[in-house]
C-alpha positions, -999 to +999 in steps of 0.1 A: +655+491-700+662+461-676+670+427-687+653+401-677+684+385-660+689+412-639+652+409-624+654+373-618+681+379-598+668+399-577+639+377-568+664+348-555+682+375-533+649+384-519+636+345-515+668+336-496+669+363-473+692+384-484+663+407-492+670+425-457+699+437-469+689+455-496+658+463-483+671+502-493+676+488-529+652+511-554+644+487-582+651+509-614+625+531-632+603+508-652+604+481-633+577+470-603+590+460-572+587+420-564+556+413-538+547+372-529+520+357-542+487+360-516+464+332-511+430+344-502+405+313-485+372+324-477+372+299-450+402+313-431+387+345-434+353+336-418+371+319-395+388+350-379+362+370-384+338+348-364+366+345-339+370+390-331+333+386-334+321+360-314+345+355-278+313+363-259+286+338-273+309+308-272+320+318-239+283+319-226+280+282-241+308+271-223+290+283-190+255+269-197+276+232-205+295+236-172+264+241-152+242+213-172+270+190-167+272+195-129+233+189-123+234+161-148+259+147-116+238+156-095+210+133-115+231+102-113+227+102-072+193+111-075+180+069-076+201+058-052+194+088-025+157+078-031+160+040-024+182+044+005+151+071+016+128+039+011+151+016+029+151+039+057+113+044+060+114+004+062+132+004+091+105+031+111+076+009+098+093-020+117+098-003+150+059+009+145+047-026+135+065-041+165+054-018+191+012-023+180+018-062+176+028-058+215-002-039+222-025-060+203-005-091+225-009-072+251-045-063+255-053-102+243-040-116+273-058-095+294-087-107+316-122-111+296-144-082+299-180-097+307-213-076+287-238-075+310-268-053+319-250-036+349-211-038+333-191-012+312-195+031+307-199+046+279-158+058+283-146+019+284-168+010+251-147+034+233-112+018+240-121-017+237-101-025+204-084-059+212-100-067+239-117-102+250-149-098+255-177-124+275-215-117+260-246-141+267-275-135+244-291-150+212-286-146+177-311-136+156-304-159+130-328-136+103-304-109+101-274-130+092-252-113+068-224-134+047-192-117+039-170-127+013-156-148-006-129-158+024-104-187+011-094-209+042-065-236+040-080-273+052-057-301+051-036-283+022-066-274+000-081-242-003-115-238+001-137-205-007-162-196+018-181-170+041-173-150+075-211-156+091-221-118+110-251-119+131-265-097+158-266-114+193-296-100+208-303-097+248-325-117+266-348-105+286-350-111+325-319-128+323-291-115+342-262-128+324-276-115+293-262-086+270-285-055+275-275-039+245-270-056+212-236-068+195-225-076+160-200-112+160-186-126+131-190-163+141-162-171+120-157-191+080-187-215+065-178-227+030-200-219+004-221-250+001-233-244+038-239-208+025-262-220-002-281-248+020-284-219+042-302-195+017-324-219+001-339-232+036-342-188+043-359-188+012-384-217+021-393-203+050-402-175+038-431-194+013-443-218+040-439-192+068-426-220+089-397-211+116-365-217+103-341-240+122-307-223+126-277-249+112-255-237+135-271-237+165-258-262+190-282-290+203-305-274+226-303-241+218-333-222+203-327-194+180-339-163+186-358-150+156-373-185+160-389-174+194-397-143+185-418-159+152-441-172+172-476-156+183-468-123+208-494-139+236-461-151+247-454-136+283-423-126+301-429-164+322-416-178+287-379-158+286-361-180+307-367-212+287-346-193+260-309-207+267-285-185+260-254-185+239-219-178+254-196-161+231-161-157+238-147-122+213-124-102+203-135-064+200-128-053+163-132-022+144-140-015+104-115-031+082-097-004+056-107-024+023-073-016-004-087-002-040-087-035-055-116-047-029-150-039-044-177-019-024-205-029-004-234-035-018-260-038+010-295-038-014-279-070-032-266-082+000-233-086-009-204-074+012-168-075+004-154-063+035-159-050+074-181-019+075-194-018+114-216+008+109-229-005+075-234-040+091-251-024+119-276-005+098-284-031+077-295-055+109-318-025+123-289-015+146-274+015+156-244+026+140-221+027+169-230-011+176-201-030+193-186-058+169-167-087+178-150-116+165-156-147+180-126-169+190-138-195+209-124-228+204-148-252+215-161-265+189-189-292+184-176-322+158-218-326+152-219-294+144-182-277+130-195-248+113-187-213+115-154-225+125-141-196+149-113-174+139-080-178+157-069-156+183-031-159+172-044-142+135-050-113+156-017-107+168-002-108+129-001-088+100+000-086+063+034-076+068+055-085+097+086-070+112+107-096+096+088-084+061+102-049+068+137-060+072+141-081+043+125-050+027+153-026+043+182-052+027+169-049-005+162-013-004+198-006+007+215-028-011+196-011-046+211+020-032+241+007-029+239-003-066+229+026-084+252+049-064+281+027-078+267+026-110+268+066-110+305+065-098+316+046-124+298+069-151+317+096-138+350+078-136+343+068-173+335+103-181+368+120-164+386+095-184+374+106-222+389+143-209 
């Protein structure tokens, strides 16, 4: 049997590499050959088994990251190509605001059309947007409509108040007279001429008394005044009706925004310019003309509707010089954001 001494020996030949050598080397009958210890982990084992196993899944995920990553690039742009889209637009709504400011200049400076019984086609009452306008008539004061509220600036302080709309009738046998008849916003009352103005309606209507119109220059009859009397009236009686001069500006229907309530014509209340409404409303036809009176002689006895002014024609809610300072900031947001993405990328190349 083999001593104990001669196995330890062994082992130390083996451990130091000398093992090679002997690698022939039988150990004797009796005696097992010397193996290493082996350390099992179960971790090391999953590990390479998962790793035979699995090359295709984790090469998949590496795919789907690579493509999520480059439209997750693409994202970071996505702002700024917008704004500088928006900043853009700007600048084609500025060419398109200049060119119909011109137009609307334009067509104002044009000579005066005159409304009379033997003036105008049907063709030229269809282009007449911005146009100046003569008509000679009266108002019948009955059908007044009041729309509103309208703030005006006076002196620095802002007052609410009306537009005044009221149908200028023809006259008859009068040949300066309109022979059809024409809706004109007479211009801004405040409100306390509204209310005198409603209350004295509103008497009338009790005492069936005429009305006298407070805006009527000294003189002048009103019309629904001379129509209230007794129809034994004969045509001999038409002349001593003086007409009114009114110096316009053609207009269409205003496009209220959604914050601007709707008409209410049974309550009479109305928020914004609906021509054919309006028209309606007065007995009228629907394709009336309308038209914005702009004459500035004004009576200091007698101030009110104060006329709108013809320059307010020629200007908008925004201007040309609104749509640049719009196109700056638009740009220079663009600008912003698109650096803003650079930088996360830069940030993001450096952590790789």
């Amino acid at each position: 049997m083999v001593s104990a001494s001669t196995v330890r020996s062994l082992a130390k030949l083996r451990r130091s590499g000398a093992g090679g050598a002997f690698s022939h080397f039988r150990a004797p009958k009796g005696v097992l050959p010397y193996a290493p210890p082996i350390s099992f982990s179960p971790s090391s084992s999953l590990t390479s088994a998962s790793s035979s196993s699995g090359l295709q899944p984790s090469a998949s995920s590496s795919e789907t990251q690579g493509k999520s990553s480059r439209w997750s690039k693409w994202l970071l742009f996505l702002p700024g190509a917008i704004t500088f889209g928006l900043g853009t637009w700007q600048i084609f709504r500025r060419e398109e605001k200049i060119k119909m400011l011109d137009y609307r200049q334009k067509r104002l400076q044009m000579e005066p059309l005159k409304f009379s019984s033997a003036s105008l086609s049907t063709e030229e009452l269809d282009s007449l947007e911005f146009r100046k306008v003569v008509c000679k008539g009266v108002y019948d004061e009955k059908k007044s409509i009041f729309l509103g509220p309208r703030s005006r600036s006076i002196s620095g302080v802002t007052e609410n108040g009306y537009y005044l709309i009221t149908p200028l009738m023809p006259v008859p046998s009068h040949p300066d007279s309109v022979s059809f008849p024409v809706i004109v916003n007479r211009g801004w009352v405040p409100r306390s001429w509204k209310d005198k103005f409603v209350e004295a309606s509103q008497d009338n209507e009790q005492s069936s008394k005429p009305l006298p119109s407070p805006s009527q220059a000294v003189g002048t009859k009103s019309w629904w005044r001379f129509w209230s009397k007794k129809t034994d009236i004969t045509e001999d009686h038409f002349p001593s009706v003086t007409p009114v001069e009114v110096i316009g500006v053609v207009r269409e229907s205003e496009k209220p925004s959604i914050f601007v309530p709707a008409n209410d014509p049974k309550s009479s209340q109305w928020f914004y310019v609906d021509v054919p409404g309006i028209a309606h409303a007065c007995g009228l036809p629907e394709n009336t003309i309308y038209i914005e009176d702009v004459n500035e002689n004004i009576s200091p006895s007698n101030p009110y509707p104060i006329p709108k002014d013809v320059n307010t024609l020629i200007r908008s809610s925004v201007m040309p010089g609104d749509h640049l300072n719009y196109t700056m900031t638009w740009y220079s947001l663009s600008a912003a954001v698109t650096f803003m993405a650079f930088k996360r990328l830069r940030q993001k190349n450096k952590r790789r």
